[in-house]
TORLOTOR-735355 format. One record per residue: x negated, y negated, z of N, C-alpha, C in turn. Coordinates in nm, 3 decimals, padded with zeros to 5 digits. Each point is the difference from the previous one (the first is absolute). Layout:
PT       nX       nY       nZ      caX      caY      caZ       cX       cY       cZ
PT        X        Y        Z        X        Y        Z        X        Y        Z
...
***
This chain:
PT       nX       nY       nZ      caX      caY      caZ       cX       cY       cZ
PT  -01.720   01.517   02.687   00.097  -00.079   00.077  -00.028  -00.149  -00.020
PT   00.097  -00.064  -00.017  -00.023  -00.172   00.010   00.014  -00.090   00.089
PT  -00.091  -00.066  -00.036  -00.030  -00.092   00.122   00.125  -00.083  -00.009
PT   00.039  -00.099   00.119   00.054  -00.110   00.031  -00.027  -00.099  -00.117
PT  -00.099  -00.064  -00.055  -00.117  -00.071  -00.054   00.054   00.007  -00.191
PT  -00.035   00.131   00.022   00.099   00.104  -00.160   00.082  -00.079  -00.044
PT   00.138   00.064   00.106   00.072   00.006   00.058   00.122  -00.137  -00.082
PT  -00.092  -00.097   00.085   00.040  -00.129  -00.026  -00.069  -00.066  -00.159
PT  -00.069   00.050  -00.026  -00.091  -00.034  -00.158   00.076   00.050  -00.053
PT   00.048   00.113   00.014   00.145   00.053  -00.046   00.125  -00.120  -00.078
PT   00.071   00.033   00.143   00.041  -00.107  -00.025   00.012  -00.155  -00.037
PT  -00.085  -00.043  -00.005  -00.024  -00.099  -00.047  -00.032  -00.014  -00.203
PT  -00.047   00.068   00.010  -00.017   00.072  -00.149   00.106   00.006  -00.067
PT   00.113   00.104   00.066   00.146   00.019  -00.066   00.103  -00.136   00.029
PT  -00.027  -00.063   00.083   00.040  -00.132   00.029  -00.015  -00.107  -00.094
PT  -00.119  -00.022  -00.106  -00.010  -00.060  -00.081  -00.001   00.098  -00.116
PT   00.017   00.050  -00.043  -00.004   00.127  -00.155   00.127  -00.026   00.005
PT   00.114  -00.022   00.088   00.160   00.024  -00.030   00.045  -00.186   00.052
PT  -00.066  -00.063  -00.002   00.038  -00.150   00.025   00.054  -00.049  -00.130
PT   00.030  -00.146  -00.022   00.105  -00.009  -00.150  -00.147  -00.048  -00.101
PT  -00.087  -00.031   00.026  -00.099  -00.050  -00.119  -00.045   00.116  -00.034
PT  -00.130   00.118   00.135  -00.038   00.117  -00.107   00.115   00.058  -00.032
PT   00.126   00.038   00.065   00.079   00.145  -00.049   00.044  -00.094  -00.150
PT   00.068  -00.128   00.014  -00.001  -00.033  -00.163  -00.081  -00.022  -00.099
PT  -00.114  -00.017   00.025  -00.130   00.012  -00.106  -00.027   00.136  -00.028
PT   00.006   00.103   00.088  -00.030   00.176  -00.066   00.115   00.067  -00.063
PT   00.140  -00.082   00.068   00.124   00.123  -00.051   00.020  -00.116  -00.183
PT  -00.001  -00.111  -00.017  -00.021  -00.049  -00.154  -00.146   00.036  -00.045
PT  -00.106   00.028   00.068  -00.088   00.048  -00.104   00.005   00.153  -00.043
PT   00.083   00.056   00.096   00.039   00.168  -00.062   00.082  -00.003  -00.072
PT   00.106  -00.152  -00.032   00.126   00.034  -00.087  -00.087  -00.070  -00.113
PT  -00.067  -00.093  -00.067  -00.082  -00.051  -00.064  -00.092   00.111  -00.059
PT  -00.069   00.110   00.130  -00.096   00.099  -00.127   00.107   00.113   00.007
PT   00.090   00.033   00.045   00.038   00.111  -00.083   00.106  -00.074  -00.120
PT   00.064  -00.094   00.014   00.057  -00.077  -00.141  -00.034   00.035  -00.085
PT  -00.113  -00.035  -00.005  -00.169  -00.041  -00.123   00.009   00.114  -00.090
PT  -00.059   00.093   00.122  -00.052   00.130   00.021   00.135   00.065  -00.125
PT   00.099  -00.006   00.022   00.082   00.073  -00.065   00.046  -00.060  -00.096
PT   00.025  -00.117  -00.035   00.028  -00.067  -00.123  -00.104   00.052  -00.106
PT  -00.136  -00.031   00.048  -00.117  -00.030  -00.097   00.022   00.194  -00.055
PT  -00.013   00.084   00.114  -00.025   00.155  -00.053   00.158   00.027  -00.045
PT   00.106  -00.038   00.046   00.070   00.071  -00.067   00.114  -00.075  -00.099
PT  -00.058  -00.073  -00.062   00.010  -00.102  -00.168   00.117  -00.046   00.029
PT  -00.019  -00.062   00.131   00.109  -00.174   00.038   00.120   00.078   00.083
PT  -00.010   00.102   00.096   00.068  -00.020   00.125  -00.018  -00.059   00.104
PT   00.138  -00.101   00.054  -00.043  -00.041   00.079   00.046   00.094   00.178
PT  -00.067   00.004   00.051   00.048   00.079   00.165   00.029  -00.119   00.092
PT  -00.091  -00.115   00.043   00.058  -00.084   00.067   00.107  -00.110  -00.033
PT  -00.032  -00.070  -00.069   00.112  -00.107  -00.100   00.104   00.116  -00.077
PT   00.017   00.076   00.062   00.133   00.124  -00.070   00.085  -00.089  -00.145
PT   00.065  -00.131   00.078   00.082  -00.041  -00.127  -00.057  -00.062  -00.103
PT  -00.142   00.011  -00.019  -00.083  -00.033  -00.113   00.027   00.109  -00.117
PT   00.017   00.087   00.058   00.051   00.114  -00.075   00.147   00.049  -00.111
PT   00.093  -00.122   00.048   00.124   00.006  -00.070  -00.037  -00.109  -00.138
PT  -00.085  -00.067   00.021  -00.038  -00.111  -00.107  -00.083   00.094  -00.070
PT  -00.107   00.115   00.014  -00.063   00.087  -00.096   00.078   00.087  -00.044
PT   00.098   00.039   00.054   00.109   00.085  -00.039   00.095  -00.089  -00.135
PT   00.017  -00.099   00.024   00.070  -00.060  -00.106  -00.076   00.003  -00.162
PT  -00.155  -00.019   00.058  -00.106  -00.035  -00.102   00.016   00.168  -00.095
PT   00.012   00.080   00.072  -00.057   00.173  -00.021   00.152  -00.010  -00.073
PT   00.102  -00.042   00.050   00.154   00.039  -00.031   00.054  -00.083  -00.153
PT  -00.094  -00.142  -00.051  -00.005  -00.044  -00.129  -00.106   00.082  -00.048
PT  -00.121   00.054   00.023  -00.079   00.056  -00.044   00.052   00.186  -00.081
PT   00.130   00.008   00.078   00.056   00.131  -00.074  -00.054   00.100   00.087
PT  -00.103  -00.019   00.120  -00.090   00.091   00.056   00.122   00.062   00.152
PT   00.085   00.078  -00.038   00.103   00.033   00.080  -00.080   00.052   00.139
PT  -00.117   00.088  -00.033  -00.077   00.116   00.128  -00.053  -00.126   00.092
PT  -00.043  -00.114  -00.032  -00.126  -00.064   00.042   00.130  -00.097   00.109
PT   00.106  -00.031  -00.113   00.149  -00.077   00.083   00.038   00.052   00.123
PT   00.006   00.149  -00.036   00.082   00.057   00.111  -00.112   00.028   00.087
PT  -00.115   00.011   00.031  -00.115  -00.002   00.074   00.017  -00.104   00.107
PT   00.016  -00.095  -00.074  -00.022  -00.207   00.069   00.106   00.015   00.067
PT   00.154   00.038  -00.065   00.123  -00.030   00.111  -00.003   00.085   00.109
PT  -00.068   00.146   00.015   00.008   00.073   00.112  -00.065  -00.011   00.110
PT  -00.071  -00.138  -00.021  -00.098  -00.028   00.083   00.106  -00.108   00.100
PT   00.079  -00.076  -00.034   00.093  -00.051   00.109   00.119   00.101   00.090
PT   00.065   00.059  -00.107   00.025   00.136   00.145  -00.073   00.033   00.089
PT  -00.127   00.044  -00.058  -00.092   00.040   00.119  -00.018  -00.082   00.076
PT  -00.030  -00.135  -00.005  -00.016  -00.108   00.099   00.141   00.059   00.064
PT   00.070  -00.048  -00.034   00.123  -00.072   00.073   00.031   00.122   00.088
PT   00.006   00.159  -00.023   00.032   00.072   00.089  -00.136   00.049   00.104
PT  -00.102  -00.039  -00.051  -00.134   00.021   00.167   00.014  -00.121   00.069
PT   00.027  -00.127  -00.054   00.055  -00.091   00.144   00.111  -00.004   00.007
PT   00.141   00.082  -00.002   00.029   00.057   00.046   00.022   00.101   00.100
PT  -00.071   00.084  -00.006  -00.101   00.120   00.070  -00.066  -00.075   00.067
PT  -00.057  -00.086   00.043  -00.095  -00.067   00.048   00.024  -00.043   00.080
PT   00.152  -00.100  -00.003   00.096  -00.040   00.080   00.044   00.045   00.150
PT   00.031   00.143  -00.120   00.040   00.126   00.150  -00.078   00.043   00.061
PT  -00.154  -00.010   00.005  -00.090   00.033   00.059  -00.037  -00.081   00.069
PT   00.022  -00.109  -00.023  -00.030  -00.155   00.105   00.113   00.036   00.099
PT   00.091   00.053  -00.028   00.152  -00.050   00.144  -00.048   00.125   00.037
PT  -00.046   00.087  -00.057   00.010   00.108   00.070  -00.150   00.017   00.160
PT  -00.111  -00.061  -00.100  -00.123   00.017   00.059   00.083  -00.131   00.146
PT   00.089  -00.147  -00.070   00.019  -00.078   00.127   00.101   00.057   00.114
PT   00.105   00.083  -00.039   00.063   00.080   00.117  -00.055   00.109   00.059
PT  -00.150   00.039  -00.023  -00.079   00.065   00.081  -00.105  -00.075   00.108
PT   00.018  -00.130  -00.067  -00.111  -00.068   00.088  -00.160   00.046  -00.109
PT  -00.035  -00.002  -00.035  -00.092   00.021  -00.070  -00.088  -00.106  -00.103
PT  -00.089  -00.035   00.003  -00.044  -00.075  -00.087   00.051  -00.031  -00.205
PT   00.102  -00.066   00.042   00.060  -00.020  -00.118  -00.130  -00.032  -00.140
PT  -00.087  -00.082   00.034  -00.104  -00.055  -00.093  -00.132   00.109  -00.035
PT  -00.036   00.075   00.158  -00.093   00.138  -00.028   00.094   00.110  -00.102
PT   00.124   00.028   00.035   00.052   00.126  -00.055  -00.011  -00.042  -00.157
PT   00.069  -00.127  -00.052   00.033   00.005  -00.141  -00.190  -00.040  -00.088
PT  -00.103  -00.063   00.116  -00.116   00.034  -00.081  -00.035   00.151  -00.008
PT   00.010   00.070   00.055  -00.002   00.116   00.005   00.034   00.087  -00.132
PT   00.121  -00.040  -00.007   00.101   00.021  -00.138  -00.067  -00.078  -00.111
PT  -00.048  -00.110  -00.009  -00.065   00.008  -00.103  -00.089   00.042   00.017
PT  -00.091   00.065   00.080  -00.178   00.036  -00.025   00.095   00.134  -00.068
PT   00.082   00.095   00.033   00.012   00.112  -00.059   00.013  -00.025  -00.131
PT   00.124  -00.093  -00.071   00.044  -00.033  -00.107  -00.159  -00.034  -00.043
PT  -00.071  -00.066   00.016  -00.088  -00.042  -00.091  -00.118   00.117  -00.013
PT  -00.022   00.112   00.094  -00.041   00.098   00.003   00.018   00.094  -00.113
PT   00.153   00.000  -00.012   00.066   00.090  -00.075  -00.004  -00.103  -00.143
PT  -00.004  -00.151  -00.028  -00.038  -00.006  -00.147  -00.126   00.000  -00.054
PT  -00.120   00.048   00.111  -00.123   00.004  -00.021  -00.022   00.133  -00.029
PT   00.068   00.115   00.008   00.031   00.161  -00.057   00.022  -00.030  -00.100
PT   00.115  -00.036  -00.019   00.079   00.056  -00.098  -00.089  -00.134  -00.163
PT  -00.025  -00.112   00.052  -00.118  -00.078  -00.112  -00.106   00.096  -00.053
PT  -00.043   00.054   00.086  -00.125   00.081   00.036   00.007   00.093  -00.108
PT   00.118   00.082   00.031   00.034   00.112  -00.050   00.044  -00.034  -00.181
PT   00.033  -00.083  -00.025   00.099   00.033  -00.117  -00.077  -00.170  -00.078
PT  -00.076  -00.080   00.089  -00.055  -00.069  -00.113  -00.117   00.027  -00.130
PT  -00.048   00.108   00.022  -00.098   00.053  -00.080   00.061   00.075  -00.131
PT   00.096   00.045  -00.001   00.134   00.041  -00.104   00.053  -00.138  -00.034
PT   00.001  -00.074   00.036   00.055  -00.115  -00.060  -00.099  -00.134  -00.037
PT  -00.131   00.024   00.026  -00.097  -00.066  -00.091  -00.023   00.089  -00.139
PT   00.028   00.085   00.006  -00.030   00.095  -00.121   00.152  -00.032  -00.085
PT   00.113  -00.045   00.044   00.134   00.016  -00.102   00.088  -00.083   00.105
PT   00.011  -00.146  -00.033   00.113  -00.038   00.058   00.163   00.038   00.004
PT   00.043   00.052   00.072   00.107   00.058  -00.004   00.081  -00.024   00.120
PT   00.130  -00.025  -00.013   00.099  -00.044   00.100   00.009   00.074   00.149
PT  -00.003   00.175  -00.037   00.030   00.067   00.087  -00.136   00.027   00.117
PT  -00.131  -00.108  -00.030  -00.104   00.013   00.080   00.013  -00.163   00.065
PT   00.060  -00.045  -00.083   00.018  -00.206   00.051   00.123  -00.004   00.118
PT   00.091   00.096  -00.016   00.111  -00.017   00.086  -00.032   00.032   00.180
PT  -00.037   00.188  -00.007   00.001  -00.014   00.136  -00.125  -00.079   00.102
PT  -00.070  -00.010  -00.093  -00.108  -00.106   00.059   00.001  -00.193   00.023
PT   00.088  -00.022  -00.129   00.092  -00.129   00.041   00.055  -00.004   00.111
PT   00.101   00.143   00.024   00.117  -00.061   00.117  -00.133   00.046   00.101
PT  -00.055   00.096   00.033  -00.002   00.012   00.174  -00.090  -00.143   00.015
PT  -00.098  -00.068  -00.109  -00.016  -00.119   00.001   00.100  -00.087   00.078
PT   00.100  -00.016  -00.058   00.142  -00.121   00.076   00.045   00.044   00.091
PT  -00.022   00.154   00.028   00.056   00.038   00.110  -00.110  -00.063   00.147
PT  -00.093  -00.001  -00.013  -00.112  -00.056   00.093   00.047  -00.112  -00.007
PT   00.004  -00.098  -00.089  -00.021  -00.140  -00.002   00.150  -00.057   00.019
PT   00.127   00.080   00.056   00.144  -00.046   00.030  -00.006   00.021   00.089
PT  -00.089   00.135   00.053  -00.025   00.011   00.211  -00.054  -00.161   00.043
PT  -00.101  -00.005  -00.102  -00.074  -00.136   00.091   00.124  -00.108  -00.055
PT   00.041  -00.063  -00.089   00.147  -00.079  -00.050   00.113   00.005   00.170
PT   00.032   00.113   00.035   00.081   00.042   00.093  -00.054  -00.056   00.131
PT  -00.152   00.041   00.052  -00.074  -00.015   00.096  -00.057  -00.110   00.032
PT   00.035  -00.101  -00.110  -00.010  -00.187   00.032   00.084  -00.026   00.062
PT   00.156   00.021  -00.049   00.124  -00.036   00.039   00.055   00.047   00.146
PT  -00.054   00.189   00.020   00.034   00.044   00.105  -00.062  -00.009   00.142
PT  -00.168  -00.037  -00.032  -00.047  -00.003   00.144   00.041  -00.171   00.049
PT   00.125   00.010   00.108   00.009  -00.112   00.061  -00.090   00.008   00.118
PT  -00.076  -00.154  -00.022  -00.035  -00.037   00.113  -00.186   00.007   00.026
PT  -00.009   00.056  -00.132  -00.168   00.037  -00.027  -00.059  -00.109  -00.062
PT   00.123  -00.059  -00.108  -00.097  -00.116  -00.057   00.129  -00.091   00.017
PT  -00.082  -00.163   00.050   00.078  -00.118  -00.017   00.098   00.010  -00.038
PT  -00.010  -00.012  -00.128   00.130   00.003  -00.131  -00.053   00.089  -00.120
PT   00.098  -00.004  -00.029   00.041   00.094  -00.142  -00.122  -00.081  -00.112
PT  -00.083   00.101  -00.045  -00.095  -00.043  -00.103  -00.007   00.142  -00.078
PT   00.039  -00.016  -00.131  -00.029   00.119  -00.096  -00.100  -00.013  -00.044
PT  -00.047   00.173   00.016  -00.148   00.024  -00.016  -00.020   00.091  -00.174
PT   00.093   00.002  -00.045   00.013   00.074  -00.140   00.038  -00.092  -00.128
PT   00.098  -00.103  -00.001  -00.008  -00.051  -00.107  -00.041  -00.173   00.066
PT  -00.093  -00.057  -00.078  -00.075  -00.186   00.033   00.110  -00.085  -00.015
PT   00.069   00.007  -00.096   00.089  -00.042  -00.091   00.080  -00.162   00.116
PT   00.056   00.049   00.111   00.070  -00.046   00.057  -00.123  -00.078   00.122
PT  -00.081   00.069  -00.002  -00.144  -00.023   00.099  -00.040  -00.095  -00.070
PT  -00.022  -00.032  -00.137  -00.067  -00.075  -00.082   00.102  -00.157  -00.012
PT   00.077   00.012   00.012   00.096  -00.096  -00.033   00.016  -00.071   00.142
PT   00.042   00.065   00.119  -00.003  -00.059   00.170  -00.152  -00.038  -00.016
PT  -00.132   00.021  -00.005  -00.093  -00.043   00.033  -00.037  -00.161  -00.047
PT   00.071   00.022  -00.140  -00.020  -00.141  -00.114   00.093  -00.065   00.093
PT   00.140   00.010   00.032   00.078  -00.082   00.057  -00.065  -00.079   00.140
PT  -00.058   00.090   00.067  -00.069  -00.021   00.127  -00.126  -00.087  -00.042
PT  -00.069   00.008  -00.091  -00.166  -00.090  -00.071   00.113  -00.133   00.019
PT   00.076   00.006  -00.083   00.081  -00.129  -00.012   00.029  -00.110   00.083
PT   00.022   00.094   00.128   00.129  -00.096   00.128  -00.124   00.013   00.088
PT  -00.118   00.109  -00.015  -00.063  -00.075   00.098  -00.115  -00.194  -00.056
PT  -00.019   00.087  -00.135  -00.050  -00.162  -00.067   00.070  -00.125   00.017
PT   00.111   00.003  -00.035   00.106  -00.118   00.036   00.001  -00.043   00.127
PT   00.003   00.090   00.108   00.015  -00.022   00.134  -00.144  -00.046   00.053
PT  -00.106   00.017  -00.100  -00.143  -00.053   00.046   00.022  -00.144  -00.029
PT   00.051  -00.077  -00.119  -00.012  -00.089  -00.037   00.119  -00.080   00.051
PT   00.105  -00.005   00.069   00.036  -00.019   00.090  -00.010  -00.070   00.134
PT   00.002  -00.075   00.076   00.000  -00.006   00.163   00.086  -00.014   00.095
PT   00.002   00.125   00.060   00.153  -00.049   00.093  -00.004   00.167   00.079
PT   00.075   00.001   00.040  -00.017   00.126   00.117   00.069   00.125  -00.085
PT   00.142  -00.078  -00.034   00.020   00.090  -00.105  -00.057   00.116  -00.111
PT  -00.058  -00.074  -00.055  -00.088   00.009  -00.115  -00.151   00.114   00.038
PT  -00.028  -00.006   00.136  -00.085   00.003   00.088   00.083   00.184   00.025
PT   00.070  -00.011   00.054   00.098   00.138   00.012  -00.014   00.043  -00.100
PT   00.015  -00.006  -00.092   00.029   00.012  -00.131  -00.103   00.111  -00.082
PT  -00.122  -00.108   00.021  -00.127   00.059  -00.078  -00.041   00.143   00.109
PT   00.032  -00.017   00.126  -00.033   00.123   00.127   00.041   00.079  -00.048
PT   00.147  -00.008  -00.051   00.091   00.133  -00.035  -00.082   00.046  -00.124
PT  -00.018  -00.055  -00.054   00.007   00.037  -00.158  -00.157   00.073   00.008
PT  -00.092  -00.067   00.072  -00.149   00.090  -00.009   00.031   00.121   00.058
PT   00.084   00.003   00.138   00.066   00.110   00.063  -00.060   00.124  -00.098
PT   00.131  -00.090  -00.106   00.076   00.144  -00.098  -00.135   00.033  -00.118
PT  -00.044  -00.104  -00.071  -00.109   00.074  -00.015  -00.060   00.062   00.033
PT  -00.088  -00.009   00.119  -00.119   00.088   00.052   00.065   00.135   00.003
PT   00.131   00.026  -00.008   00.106   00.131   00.002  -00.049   00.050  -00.148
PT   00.029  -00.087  -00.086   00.061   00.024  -00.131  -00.130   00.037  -00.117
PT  -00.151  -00.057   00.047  -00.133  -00.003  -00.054   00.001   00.150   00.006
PT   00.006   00.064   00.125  -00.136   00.099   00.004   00.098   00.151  -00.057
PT   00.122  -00.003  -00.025   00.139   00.044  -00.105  -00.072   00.011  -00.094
PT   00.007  -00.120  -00.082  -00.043  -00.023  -00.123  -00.119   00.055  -00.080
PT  -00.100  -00.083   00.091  -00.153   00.062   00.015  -00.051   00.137   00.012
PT   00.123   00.077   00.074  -00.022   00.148  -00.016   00.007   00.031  -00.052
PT   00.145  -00.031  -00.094   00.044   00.080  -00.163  -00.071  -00.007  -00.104
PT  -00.026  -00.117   00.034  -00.136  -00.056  -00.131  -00.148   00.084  -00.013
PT  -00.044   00.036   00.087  -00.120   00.060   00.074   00.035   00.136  -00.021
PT   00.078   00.065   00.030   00.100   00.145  -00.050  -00.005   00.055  -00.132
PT   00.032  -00.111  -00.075  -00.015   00.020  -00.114  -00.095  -00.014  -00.043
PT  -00.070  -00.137  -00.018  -00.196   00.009  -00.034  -00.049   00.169   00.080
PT   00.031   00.012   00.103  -00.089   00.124   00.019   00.015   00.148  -00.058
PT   00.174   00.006  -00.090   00.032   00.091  -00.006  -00.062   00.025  -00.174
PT   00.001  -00.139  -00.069  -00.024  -00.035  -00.150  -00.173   00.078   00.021
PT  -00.045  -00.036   00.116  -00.153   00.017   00.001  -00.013   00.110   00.028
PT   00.058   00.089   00.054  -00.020   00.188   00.023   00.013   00.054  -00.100
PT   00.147  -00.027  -00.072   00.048   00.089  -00.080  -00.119  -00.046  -00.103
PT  -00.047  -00.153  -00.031  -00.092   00.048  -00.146  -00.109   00.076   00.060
PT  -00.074  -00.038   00.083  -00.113   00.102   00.061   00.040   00.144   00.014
PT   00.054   00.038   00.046   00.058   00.187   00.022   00.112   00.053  -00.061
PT   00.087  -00.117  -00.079   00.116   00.091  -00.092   00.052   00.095   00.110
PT   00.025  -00.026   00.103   00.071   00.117   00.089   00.092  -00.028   00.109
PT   00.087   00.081  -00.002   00.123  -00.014   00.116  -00.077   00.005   00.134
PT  -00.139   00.063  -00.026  -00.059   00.027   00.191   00.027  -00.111   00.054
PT  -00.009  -00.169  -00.082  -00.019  -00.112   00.062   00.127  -00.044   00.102
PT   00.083   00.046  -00.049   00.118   00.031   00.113   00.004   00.063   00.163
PT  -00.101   00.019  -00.006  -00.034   00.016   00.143  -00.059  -00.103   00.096
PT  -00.030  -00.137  -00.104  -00.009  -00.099   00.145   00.126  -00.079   00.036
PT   00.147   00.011  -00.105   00.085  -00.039   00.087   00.061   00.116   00.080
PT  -00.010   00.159  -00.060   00.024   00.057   00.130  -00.077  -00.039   00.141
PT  -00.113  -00.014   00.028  -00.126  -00.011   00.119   00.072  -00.104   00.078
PT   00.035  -00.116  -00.104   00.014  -00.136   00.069   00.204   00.040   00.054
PT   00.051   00.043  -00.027   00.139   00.024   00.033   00.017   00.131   00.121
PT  -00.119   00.079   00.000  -00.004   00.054   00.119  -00.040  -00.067   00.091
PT  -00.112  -00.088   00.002  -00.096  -00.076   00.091   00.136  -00.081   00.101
PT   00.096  -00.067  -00.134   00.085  -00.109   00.073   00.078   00.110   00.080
PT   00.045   00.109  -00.046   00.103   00.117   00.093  -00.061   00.027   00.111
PT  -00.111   00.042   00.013  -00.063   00.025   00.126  -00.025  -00.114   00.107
PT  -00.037  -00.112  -00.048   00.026  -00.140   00.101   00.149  -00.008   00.076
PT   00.042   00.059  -00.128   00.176  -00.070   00.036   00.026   00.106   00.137
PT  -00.031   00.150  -00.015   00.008   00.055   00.102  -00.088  -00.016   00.093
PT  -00.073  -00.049   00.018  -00.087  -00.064   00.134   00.045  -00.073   00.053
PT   00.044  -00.123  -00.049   00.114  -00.101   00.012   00.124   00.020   00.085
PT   00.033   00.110  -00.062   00.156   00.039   00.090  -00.068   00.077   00.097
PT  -00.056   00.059  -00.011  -00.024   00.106   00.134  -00.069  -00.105   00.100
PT  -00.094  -00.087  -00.014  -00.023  -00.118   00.089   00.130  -00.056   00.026
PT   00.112  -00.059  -00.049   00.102  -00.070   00.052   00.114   00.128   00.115
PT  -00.020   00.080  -00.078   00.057   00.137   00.096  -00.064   00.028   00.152
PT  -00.139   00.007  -00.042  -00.050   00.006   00.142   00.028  -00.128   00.066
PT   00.023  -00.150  -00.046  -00.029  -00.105   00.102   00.179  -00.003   00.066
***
């Protein structure tokens, strides 16, 4: 039985694991190592940056390599119809009252569960003979995980500040430079204005760093498993870390339920 004491260590725990700096530093360092993770093993798919994939498709499609083409393009269907799916599970989990942000981590710990099988299963046949029909279903349930979390930025209102994508830098990388900018200018500056100015803009950094810093870190860690163990097992610390955040998230609501 738990104490009061617990109780509240409890909570407090899931209170910061789902706040906007850690939940965005763990949910980009899971889209960062499983990226990695699957590009590097399965010879340049991408699962999080999905539309990185229509530009290798073009490469495979001058290359004459039709199997490897049609591999790369099936990987944006799949995006596009699990957030989709994803969608309906957000209105659905929010017209129950239910933790919109616990249910869809949830959905990905399974999804990423299920591409840690099926890697498991069918990458050892495909270190021995690269072949399409072992790259495909292990590509998509790949994007299929990484369009739950795509979906689950956009859909949990009200969990984080603002809208920060945790799967592709691209747009993260470019607002952060803009923000280095206006807050420098606004240093060199004097006037109240200017003064506002640089507030906002560190604001948005201190948002926009620990994003970045995750993905980056994601990937260094994922480059560093796979050469050490050559193995899909390593996929089990962004499952760990995507349950960890699901289970906060339901502590979370069930604390706001009880108060």
């Amino acid at each position: 039985m738990t104490t009061i004491p617990q109780r509240k260590a409890a909570f407090e725990l899931s209170a910061f694991l789902i706040s906007d700096g850690p939940a965005g530093f763990l949910l980009s360092w899971v889209a960062g190592f499983v990226d990695t993770s699957a590009f590097i093993i399965l010879f340049g798919i991408f699962t999080a940056h999905v539309t990185g994939n229509i530009a290798l498709a073009g490469s495979s499609f001058v290359s004459a390599d039709q199997e490897t083409t049609a591999t790369r393009l099936l990987m944006l269907p799949t995006f596009v119809v699990t957030v989709a799916l994803t969608s309906l599970l957000a209105r659905y989990a929010r017209r129950n009252q239910w933790s919109v942000f616990a249910v869809l981590l949830t959905a990905e710990a399974i999804a990423l569960g299920i591409f840690l099988i099926i890697g498991v299963s069918l990458s050892p046949a495909l270190l021995l003979d690269v072949q399409e029909e072992y790259i495909l279903p292990i590509g998509m349930s790949g994007v299929v995980a990484m369009a739950i979390q795509n979906a689950l930025m956009k859909e949990s209102h009200g969990v984080f500040k603002s809208y920060i994508p945790t799967t592709v830098m691209t747009g993260n990388t470019t607002q952060l430079t803009i923000d280095l900018v206006q807050w420098i200018s606004a240093k060199l500056t004097r006037d109240d204005r200017a003064k506002r100015e640089a507030e906002e803009a560190l604001e948005r950094i201190s948002r926009f760093v620990p994003v970045i810093a995750g993905f980056a870190l994601g990937g260094l860690a994922a480059a560093v498993f796979i050469l050490v163990s050559e193995s899909w097992w390593s996929l089990i610390f962004p499952l760990v870390i995507i349950a960890m955040l699901a289970i906060a998230a339901y502590v979370q609501h069930s604390r706001s339920s009880i108060a």
